[in-house]
N, C-alpha and C positions, 0 to 999 in steps of 0.2 A: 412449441416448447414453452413451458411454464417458466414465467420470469423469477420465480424464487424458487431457489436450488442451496440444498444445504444448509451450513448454521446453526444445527441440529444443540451446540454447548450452548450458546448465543439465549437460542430461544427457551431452554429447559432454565436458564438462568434465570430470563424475563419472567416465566411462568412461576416460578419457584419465589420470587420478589413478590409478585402479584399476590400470590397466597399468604404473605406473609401478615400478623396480625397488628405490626405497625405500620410506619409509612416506610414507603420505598422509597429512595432517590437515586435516580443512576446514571452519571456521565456516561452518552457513548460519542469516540469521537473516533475519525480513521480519515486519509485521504479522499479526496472527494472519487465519485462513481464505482467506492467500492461495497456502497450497497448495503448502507444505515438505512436509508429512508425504506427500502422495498425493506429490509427488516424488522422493522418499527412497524410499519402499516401492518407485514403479517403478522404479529406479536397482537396488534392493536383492533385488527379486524372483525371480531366479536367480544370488544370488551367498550365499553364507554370512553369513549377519548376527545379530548380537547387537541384538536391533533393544529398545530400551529409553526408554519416557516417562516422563519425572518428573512429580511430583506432590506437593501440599502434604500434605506425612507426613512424618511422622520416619526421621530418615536411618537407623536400624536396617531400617525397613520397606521403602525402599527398596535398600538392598543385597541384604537377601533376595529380592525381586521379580527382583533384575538377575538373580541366582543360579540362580534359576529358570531364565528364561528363559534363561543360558549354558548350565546345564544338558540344555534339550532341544535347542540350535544343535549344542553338544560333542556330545552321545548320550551323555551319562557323570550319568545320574543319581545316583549318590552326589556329585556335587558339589553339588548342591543341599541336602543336609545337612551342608554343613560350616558351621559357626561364623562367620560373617564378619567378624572385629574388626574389620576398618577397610574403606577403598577401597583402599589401595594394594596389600596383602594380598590381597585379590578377587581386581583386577586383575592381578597377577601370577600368579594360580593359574588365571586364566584363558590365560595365554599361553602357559604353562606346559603346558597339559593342547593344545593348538591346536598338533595334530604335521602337519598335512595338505598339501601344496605352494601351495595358490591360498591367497590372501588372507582372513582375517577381517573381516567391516565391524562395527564396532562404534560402532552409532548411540545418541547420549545426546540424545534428542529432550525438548523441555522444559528445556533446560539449570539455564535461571534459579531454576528450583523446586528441583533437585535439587542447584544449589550453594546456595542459600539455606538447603537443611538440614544440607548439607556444607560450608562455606566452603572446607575445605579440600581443595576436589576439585581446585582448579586448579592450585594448586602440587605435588598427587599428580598429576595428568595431565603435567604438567613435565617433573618426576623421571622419571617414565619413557617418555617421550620421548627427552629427553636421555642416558638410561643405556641406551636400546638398541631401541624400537621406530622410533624414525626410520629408523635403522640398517639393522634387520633388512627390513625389508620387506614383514613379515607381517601388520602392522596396517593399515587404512586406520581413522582416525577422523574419524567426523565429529561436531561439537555444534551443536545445531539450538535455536533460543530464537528465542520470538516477541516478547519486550521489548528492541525493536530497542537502547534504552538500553543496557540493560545488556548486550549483546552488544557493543555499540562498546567500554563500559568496562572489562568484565570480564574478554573474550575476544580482542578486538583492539587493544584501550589499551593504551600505554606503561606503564602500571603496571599490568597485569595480567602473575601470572606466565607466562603464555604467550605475551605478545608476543612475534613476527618468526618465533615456529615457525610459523604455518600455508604451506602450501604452495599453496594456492589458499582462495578465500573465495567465496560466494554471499550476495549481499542478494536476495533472491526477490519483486521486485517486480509488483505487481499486472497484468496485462495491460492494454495500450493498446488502442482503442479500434477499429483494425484487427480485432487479433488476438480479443476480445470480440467478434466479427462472429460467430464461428464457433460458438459457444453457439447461433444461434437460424436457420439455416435456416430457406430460404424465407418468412422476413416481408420487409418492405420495408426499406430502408436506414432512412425515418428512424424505426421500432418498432424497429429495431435499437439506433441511435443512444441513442433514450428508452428503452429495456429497459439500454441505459452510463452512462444520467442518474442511473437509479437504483440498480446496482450496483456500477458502477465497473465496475473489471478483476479483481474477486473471482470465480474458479469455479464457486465454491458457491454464492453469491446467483445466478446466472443458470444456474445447473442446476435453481434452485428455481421460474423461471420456464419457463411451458410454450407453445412454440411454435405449436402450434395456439389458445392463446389470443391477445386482443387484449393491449396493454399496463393498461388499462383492469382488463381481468378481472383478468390478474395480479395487479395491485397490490388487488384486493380480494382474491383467492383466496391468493395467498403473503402477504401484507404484513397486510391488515386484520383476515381471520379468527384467533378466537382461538387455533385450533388449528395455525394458519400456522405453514411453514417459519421464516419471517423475522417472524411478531408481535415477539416478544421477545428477536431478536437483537443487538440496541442492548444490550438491559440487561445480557443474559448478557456479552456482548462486557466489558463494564467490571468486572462484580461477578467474574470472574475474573479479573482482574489490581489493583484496586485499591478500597480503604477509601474509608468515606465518598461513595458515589458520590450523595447527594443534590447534592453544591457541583459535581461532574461534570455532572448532568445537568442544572444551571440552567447553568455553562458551555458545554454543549453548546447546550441551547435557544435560549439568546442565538446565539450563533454561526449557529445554522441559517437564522437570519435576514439574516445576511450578514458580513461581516468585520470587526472592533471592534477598536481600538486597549483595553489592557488597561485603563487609568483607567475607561473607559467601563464595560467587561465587569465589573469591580469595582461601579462604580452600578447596574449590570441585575440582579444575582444577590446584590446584600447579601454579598457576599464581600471580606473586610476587603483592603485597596490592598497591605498587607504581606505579605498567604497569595496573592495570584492567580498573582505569578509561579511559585510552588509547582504549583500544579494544571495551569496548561497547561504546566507543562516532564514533566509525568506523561505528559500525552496528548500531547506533542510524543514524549517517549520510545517510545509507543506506536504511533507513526504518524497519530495522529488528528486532528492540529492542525498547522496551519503556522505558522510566519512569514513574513511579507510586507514588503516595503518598495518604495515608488516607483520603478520603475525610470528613471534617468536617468545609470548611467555613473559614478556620482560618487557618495561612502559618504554616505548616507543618518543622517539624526539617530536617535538612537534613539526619539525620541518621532513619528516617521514610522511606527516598525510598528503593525503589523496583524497579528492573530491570526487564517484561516480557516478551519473543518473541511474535510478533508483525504480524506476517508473516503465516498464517494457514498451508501452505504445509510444510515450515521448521521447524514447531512444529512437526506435524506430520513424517515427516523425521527423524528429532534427537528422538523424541519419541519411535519410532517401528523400523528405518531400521538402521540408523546410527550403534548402539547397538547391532543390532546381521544379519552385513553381513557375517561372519563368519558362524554362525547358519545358513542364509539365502545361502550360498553358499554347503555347505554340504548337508542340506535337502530340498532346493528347495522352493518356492512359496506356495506352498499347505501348505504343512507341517510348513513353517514358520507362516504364518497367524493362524493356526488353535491352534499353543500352543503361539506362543508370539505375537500376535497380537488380535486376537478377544476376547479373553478372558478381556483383558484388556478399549476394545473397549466403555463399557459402563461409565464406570466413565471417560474416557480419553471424551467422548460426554457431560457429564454432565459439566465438566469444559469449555468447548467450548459454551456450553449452556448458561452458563453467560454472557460470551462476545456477544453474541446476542441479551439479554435484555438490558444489557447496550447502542447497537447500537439500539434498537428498544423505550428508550426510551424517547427520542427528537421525533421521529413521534407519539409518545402517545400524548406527548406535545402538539405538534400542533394539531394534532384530539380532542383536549378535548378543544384550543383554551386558551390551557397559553401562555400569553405572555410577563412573565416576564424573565428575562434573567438566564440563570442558568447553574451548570454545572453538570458533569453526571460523576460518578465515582465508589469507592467503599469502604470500610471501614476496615480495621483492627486493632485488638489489642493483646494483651496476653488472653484478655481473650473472645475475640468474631470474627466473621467473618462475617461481614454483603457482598451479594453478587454486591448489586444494591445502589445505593445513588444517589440521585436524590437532588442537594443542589439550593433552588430557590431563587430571590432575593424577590418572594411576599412574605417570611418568612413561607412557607412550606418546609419542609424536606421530601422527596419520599423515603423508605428504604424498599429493595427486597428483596424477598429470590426466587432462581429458581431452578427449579426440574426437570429432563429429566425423569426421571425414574417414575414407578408406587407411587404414594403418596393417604395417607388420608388429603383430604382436613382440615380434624380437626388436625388433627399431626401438619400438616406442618403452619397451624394457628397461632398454639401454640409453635412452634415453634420460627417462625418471631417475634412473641410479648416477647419473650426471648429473641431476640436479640435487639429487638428496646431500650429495660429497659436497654441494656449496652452500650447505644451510646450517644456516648458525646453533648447533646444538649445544646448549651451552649448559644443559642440565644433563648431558649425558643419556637421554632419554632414550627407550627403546623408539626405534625409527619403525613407522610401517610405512609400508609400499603400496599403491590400490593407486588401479588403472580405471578411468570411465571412458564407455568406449560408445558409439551408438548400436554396435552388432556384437554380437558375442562373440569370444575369442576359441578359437579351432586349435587351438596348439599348447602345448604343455608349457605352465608357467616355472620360475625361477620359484623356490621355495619362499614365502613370505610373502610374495605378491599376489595380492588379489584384488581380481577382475571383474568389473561390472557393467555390465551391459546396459541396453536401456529399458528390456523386459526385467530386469533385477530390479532396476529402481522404479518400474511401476509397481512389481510387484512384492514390496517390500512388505513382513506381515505384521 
């Protein structure tokens, strides 16, 4: 299988910047492993590139490393012996020596690392911007950082010195669960579906899964074995971006169990009430953790959120493996799967299963050809659970209930209409009804209610 799959807006973007007859500049920045760099390189793979990743080192050492490598981009090896006193100095002796008619790419991948040694790299990338690479049309740059945080603050925030220069921007978000189809040829829709329960729309996690296996296998052969792709991806994922990650991972574990207002997450993890909003705005920066709130149309108390992992392989990680390496070292892969893992598997799929209809329905949307604006969430209270909310501004309300498992289309009916009777409609708004189901429904629905299968929402047009 070819490691770059997709992207198709991404790269017509790059190409389109590329030809343009000034200079380019373009943050791109998304959680890590979902697939900047294979981006970039394909974007960059016949075109001249300063192709450069930072790293936690001292900003002497990385200047000389950029050197280098301008060095073999130029063909002017005595430039890699010069002296580098600063960035600004580099960089100009880099433009400097770049006589050729097409364009230089000059990629600073890792951004965050490499201003964190440099602070001063952003107001030097400014400066010469502003004095003349905009201008000339020789540069295209781009800065790539996976701590989505600090790319909003640093690189695209009002008070960062590069505010309103970039000329286009990329968030490099994970693949939807359509386009994740294409990872696993010739399994079934739903091994498909449950090979997106546990990756998400990461690349790499479903490159590590193999299609001649079952789901089952997989998750023992990539996930469980010690030598696996994915054993130890959770952990590495964190101890690279951030300290202390014991208070991380009793936040994560908690969570994996389902979505916690902070006071609570505070009592599960012995993490003091005044440090949590600290930790989860880490992994909010990182992509790992959301916020939540009731969707009803109307701002929400602050003591209504909810914190839920964000991230499918780390759910699945603190869910099953975090929890019992202990178990998983003593008794092995097989044995660990078969008593604390699969048993657990089908309601751990059901709650995955939500998050699915939730992403699949904005593409309902448009296939049915609404076009008013709206937003997509979910509902709770003390005394109900709605799974889907669907808040429109043409004064419909869309409210789900979804079901992985075996269902009576009449149960589950009568169900939804129990929940709709307990939701706050406080605009009066037409109520719709839509069942997600993973089989298609054999039986005549209630007028109003519609049903959607899991062949619906693949094949949504």
């Amino acid at each position: 299988m070819d490691s770059f799959h997709g992207r198709t807006r991404e790269l017509a973007l790059l190409n389109e910047q590329y030809s343009s007859n000034s200079g380019s500049f373009i943050p791109v920045y998304g959680r890590r492993r979902v697939g900047k760099t294979t981006l970039l390189r394909q974007f960059c793979s016949q075109r001249p590139t300063i192709f450069f990743v930072g790293k936690q080192a001292p900003q002497l050492l990385q200047r000389q490393e950029f050197l280098a490598q301008a060095a073999l981009v130029l063909d002017e090896p005595l430039l890699a012996k010069i002296p580098p006193p600063d960035w600004k100095t580099l960089l100009l002796e880099v433009r400097k020596r770049w006589r050729k008619s097409e364009r230089l790419v000059i990629v600073l991948d890792e951004f965050q690392w490499t201003a964190a040694a440099s602070p001063e790299l952003p107001s030097v990338l400014q400066d010469l911007w502003d004095a003349g690479w905009q201008a000339d049309g020789k540069i295209m740059l781009i800065l790539c950082g996976s701590y989505v945080g600090f790319m909003e603050r640093e690189v695209l925030g009002s008070k960062s010195p590069l505010f309103g220069r970039r000329t286009a921007q990329i968030q490099l978000r994970p693949f939807g669960f359509r386009e994740a189809q294409a990872f696993h040829e010739g399994i079934s829709l739903v091994d498909a579906t449950r090979a997106y329960f546990i990756c998400g729309g990461v690349p790499a996690y479903h490159q590590a899964f193999r299609s001649e296996l079952s789901i089952e296998q997989n998750i023992r052969r990539s996930i469980l074995e010690e030598f696996a792709p994915l054993f130890r991806e959770a952990d590495f994922l964190l101890r690279e971006e951030l300290r202390e990650v014991q208070n991380y991972h009793a936040l994560l574990q908690a969570l994996a169990k389902g979505s916690l207002p902070a006071n609570v997450l505070a009592e599960r993890t012995s993490i003091a009430a005044g440090s949590i909003s600290y930790y989860l705005s880490q992994l909010e920066g990182l992509g790992y953790v959301q916020k939540r709130y009731p969707l009803t149309g109307r701002q929400a108390p602050a003591r209504n959120v909810r914190y839920r992992l964000a991230d499918s392989l780390l759910s699945f990680w603190f869910r099953f493996v975090f929890p019992n390496l202990s178990y998983l070292s003593a008794m092995g892969p097989d044995e660990t799967f078969r008593n604390r893992v699969e048993p657990h598997l089908p309601a751990y799929f059901g709650h995955c299963f939500e998050d699915l209809c939730r992403e699949a329905l904005p593409l309902l949307y448009r296939s049915e050809g609404v076009t008013a604006a709206f937003e997509v969430g979910e509902y709770w209270s003390k005394q109900v659970q709605i799974d889907v909310v669907g808040h429109r501004a043409d004064n419909v309300t869309d409210l789900g209930e979804c079901k992985w498992g075996p269902i009576s289309s009449a149960a589950v009916t009568k169900e939804l209409q129990s929940k709709v009777d307990k939701y706050p409609n406080a605009r009066n708004a037409t109520i719709g009804h839509r069942i997600f189901a993973r089989h298609p429904n054999t039986a005549n629905l209630p007028r109003g209610v519609k049903w959607h299968c899991l062949e619906d929402l693949y094949g949504i047009g």
